[in-house]
Steps between C-alpha positions, in 0.01 A plus 500: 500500500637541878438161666199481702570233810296322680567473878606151590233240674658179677601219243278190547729272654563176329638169700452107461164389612354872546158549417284750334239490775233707306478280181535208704815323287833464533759653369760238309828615543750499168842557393732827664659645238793738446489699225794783405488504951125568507384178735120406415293251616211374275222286629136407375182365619152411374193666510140276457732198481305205320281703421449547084626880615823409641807750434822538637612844658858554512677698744843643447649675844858720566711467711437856568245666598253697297148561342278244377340453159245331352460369116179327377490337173176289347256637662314463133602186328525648182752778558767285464804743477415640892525103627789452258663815642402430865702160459798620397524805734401206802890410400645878558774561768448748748727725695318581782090421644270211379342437171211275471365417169180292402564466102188272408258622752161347313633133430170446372448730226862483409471122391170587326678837334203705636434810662255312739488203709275234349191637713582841332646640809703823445787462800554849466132612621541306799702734721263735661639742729478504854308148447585151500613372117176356402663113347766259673802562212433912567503443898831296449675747271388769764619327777823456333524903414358556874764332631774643325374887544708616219584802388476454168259310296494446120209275361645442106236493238387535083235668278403425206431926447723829569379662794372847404396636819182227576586224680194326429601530149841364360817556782804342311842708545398651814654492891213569680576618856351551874475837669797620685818733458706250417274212241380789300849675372635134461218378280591812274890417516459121454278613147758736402809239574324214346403702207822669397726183532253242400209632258595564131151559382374878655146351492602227762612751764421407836303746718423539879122523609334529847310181722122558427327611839349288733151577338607433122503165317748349453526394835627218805807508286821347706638761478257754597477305816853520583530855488198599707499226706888453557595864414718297262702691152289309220472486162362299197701441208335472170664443208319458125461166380407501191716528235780489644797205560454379834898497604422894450207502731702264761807754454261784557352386853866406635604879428223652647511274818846520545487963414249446748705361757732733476339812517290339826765278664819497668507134412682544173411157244729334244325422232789229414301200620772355696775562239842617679625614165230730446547903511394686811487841371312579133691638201481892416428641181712813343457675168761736378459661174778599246401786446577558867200768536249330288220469728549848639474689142272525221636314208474517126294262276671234376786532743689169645557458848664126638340427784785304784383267765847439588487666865256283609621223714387163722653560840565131563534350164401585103281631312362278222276687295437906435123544321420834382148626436518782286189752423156415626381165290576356870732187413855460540610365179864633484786347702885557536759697703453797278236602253489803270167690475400725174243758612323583192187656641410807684382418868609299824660159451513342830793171539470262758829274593437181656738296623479120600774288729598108499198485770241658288476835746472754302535928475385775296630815431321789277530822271337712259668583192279831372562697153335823377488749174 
């Protein structure tokens, strides 16, 4: 997909002693870091301070200028891979712009593992558009994302059901988006990415869907706010929670944030966390067959082809592991440089080739292997 960029807005400038005059706190001012020559400073403040509510927002700036994005996580205290996500990504090194993450945004129903607040409040019903958030820890995370204007913002969440088209129903493995040009093809590319390099089970493929309109439950979502009231990119990330191991989840919500980001943004993230030894470009995936012309003819029944990853590469280091999926049971349960395949049956046998680097980024390259009478 051709890169869709945002125009650049002025980068929130960020200085000893400034002060975000909107929220009414101020801003404390960490470490500078340089990173493999990327110079980033990352600060953090509270919002409700001594308060039972109190969070921390962290704010990571470039020394260059760029868009700004927004990540949410915790909203609901039991989603716990979105806040576990949102914390980790609060530690990502931009190149360019301002990211500003709140990872546990409901401190409350985080401690008590609950979707609600202990008065049953849903935080995300509390964002009405064109109106003032109707409690104090909604006003402050809206004065935060007022502040900021981004042009991005992804609010990270679970579901204990697959979204099948209802959003009052189940919404697991689904990017839902705002309405413009540019959040709408994104959504679809982040669900593709995510779900070719990340998703072995076909049943847990992610899928874009549209904001509900103004006049539809569910609504005064945070995000719904930010797009119509901001003209903000936004999107909500929901990922299935049952049933499945939480590092996946958490591993699930950093890909789609970060595909996100760089579909929208010129403010390219490293999803190294700070580590100058990571890699800064992904591996790539190749499959060459021996036959040479295997995938391009029909083949005989019971013939042998050897399958050869051994084109693919890691531009800036190695390649650890190559996982083949072969046929449709949807698992990859075969691994090695080379693997033969027997095609005993008439029909289309699709391959997939995925291959995994020292930093766990990962490729996938595909095939169909097809025999006839």
């Amino acid at each position: 997909m051709q890169r869709d960029t945002l125009s650049r807005r002025t980068v929130l400038a960020v200085a000893a002693g400034c002060t975000l005059t909107s929220t009414g706190v101020a801003s404390v001012v960490g470490d500078t870091a340089d990173t493999d020559g990327r110079t980033v400073t990352r600060t953090s403040f509270p919002i409700r301070e001594g308060t039972d509510e109190e969070t921390t927002v962290s704010v990571t700036t470039a020394d260059a200028e760029g868009p700004t994005a927004v990540v949410v996580g915790g909203i609901h205290g039991n989603e716990v891979a979105g806040y576990t996500a949102a914390g980790q990504i609060a530690d990502w090194t931009i190149d360019a712009g301002t990211l500003v993450v709140i990872p546990e945004a409901n401190a409350v129903a985080i401690e008590r593992g609950t979707r609600t607040d202990e008065e049953g409040t849903n935080l995300n019903r509390q964002f009405p558009e064109g109106e003032t958030p109707q409690t104090e820890l909604a006003r402050a995370i809206w004065d935060v994302v007022r502040e900021h204007d981004p042009d991005v913002l992804i609010d990270l969440h679970e579901s204990t059901d697959i979204y099948a088209g209802d959003p009052t129903d189940g919404v697991g493995q689904a990017i839902f988006h705002s309405k413009s040009e540019s959040a709408e093809p994104a959504a679809a590319d982040a669900a593709e990415h995510v779900t070719r390099n990340y998703v072995d089970d076909p049943d847990l493929a992610f899928q874009p869907g549209p904001f509900s309109s103004p006049d539809t439950e569910p609504n005064g979502l945070l995000v719904h706010k930010a797009a119509r009231d901001l003209n903000a990119n936004t999107f909500l990330a929901e990922t299935l929670s049952a049933d499945v191991e939480l590092e996946t989840r958490v591993q699930w919500h950093r890909a789609i944030v970060e595909r996100l980001f760089e579909s929208l943004t010129e403010a390219q993230l490293s999803a190294d966390d700070g580590d100058e030894t990571s890699d800064t470009e992904p591996p790539v995936a190749r499959i060459e067959t021996v036959p040479t012309d295997a995938a391009e003819t029909t083949l005989e029944p019971g013939q042998t082809v050897t399958l050869d990853a051994s084109q693919s590469r890691d531009p800036d280091g190695e390649l650890v592991r190559y996982e083949w999926k072969v046929g449709d049971d949807g698992t990859f349960d075969r691994t090695g440089e080379t693997i033969e395949v027997t095609v005993s049956e008439n029909g289309d046998h699709p391959v997939v080739l995925r291959v995994v680097d020292a930093e766990g980024a990962t490729d996938t390259d595909r095939l169909t292997l097809s025999t006839g009478c």
